[in-house]
Phi, psi and omega in degrees: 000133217252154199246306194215165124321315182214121186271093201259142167231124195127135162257349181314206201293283180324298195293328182270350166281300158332284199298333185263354147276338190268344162289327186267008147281359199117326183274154161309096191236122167266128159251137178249129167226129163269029171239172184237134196271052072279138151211195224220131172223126201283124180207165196285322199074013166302119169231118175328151162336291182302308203311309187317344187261343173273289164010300188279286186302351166270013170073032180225338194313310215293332205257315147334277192302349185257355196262349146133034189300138155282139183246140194262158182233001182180191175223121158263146166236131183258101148005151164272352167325314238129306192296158199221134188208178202215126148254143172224155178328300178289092178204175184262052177247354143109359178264166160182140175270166190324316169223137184318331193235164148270170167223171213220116141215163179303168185257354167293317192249331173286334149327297201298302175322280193302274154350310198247349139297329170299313162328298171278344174256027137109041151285151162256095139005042193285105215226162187077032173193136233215142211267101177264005182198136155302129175274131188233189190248207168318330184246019174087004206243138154287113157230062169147196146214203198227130188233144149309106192244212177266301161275048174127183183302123181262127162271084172294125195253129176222170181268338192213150168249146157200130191285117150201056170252067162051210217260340144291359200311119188277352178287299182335281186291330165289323166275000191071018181289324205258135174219160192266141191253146189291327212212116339296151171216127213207146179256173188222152156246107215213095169261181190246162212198133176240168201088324204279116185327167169032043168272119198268204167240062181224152146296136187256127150257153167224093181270142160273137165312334173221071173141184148221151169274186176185142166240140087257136207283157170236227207264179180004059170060035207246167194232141182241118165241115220212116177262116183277078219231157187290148171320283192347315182282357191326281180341313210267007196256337153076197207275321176230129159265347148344285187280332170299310174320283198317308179297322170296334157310278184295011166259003209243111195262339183285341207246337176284352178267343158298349152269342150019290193234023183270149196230137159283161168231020193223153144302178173274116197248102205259126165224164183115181016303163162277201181051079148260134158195173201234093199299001163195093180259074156193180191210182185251146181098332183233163161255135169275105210199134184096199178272013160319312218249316189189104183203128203262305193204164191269332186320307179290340184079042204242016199284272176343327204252318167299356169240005156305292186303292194284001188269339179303330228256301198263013174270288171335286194276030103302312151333286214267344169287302156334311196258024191212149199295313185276058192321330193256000164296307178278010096335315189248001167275342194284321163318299158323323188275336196288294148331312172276341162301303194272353197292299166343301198273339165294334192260352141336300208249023149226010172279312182294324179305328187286311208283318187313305202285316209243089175356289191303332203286313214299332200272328189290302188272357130328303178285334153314312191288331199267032196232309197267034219294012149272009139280328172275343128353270183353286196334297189288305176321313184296332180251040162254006215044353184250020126267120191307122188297007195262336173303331193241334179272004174295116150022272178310309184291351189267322163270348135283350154288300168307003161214071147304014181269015198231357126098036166014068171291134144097007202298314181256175186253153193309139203273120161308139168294146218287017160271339170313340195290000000 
């Protein structure tokens, strides 16, 4: 049975950012989930500067910002000293993102948003429903895929697959595409919270020797609170995970009186390991886009917006594959392309991931940052996505962070105009 042109499986950030370029060119797209919509997912909700700008163009920023989303204006980041230091969104270094603050909302509701854009611009929807296999033909090329159906297995046939069912991705893992990376490697635990004291108008990491958190306010007065521990501890989190929180929360001294008189309000929602990616995401007949394709570590917040980004990415090069005598040539350009989006920031967020992992490294560029704050600026612009990752990966900014006794006189070079970004 032949279902679409184009078979997207995942309905998230990606998948509804995929189905809703391609739809709105015209092609015949089913998107497949297997959950019923609104439903809930554990993630930090951060959404970067830059999101705002796919956000608008699928026609939801208004409605994202009206359903009471929060707005953030930087990231504090703590030490395990202590020390402490504020990047802010707004700064004098010559950038500026689409919109001046990120935003916080649940994934309950932005999911929801994003879904039923795809929707009006004339994707079909298929949900409750759960994809176990790719189908490919004769020469190995994906064409469809295989669904749970009620009596049994269903085949749906397309000109194109595209993976953008997460960090498990059975397109992935059914094609080979995906490998697990060793080191780091970390789950995150993530609930919702009412209450909890001196929440400003910034997102917080607060890293730990064994781990970090992250706050942020989201949507109906709720707090996204999310703890990161190495894979290794899964064991020690035992049967309630409730009470593992509440107790890593309350060993924190800096961090139990704010919670004090705060209450959850979501169970503890556990995802990961992290670090998954796909050294080539594509085959030939399918596509990778989000985190199916690549997702390292949470710290930086880069989830939401790389699967934003990237269903624009991976939308483009199925267009051009569709129309084209050579399919798998604009299939193996999207990897190129992909690269020149993300690379920069991928090699960001494993550079922070080694410093996340090694005390000493976080605390040597803590005192930089917190001495310097047009280097925690760069920074914070860089996990907004609209300062160019190159900015923080210069020579001079990497020693000044590992030798902040030298007061990195000259570490940036004078701020580009801010249509460069």
């Amino acid at each position: 049975m032949t279902a679409a042109d184009v078979i997207v499986v995942g309905g998230g950030p990606a998948g509804a950012s995929t189905a809703f370029a391609l739809a709105r060119a015209g092609v015949n797209v089913l998107v497949i989930d297997r959950e019923r919509f609104p439903r809930d997912k554990p993630c930090a909700e951060y959404l970067s500067p830059q999101a705002s700008r796919v956000l608008d163009a699928m026609g939801v920023l208004s409605a994202v910002e009206e359903c009471g989303a929060s707005h953030l204006a930087g990231m504090v980041v703590r030490a395990p000293s202590g020390r402490q230091l504020r990047g802010d969104f707004v700064a004098e270094h010559g950038y500026r993102g689409f919109r001046d603050r990120g935003l916080a909302v649940r994934r309950l509701v932005l999911d929801d948003l994003l879904l039923d854009a795809a929707r009006r611009a004339g994707a079909h929807v298929l949900e409750e429903t759960r994809v176990l296999d790719v189908r490919r033909d004769a020469r190995s090329r994906a064409n469809g895929v295989v669904t749970s159906g009620g009596v049994g297995p269903r085949a749906l046939a397309a000109q194109l697959v595209i993976g953008a069912d997460g960090l498990r991705s059975i397109v992935g893992r059914r094609l080979g595409l995906i490998r697990g990376g060793r080191f780091p490697r970390r789950i995150a635990l993530v609930s919702h919270w009412r209450g909890i004291a001196d929440m400003g108008d910034c997102g917080e990491m607060h890293v730990e020797r064994d781990g970090y958190v992250g706050l942020a306010p989201v949507d109906d007065g709720q707090v996204n609170v999310a703890i990161v521990i190495p894979a290794s501890r899964a064991r020690t989190i035992g049967g309630d995970a409730g009470h593992f929180v509440s107790a890593w929360l309350a060993r924190r001294p800096h961090l139990a009186p704010r919670f004090a008189r705060a209450e959850r309000v979501s169970p503890v929602a556990a995802t990961g390991p992290f670090n998954v990616r796909a050294p080539r995401a594509w085959s030939p007949g399918a596509l990778l886009v989000g985190d199916a394709a690549d997702f390292f570590d949470p710290f930086t917040g880069e989830g939401i917006y790389a699967a934003l980004r990237g269903g624009e990415l991976a939308a483009a090069a199925a267009l051009r594959a569709l129309e084209s005598a050579s399919p798998d040539a604009a299939l193996r350009d999207y990897d190129r392309l992909r690269r020149k989006e993300f690379g920069g920031k991928w090699r960001v967020e494993r550079l922070v991931g080694a410093a996340v992992a090694f005390p000493s490294l976080i605390e040597r560029a803590a005192i930089a940052l917190s001495r310097r704050k047009d280097l925690a600026d760069l920074f914070v612009g860089v996990t907004g996505d609209f300062v160019p990752a190159r900015e923080v990966l210069r020579p001079s900014y990497l020693l000044a962070l590992l030798l902040p006794s030298l007061g990195a006189a000259g570490a940036t070079r004078p701020p580009v105009p801010a249509h460069e970004s």
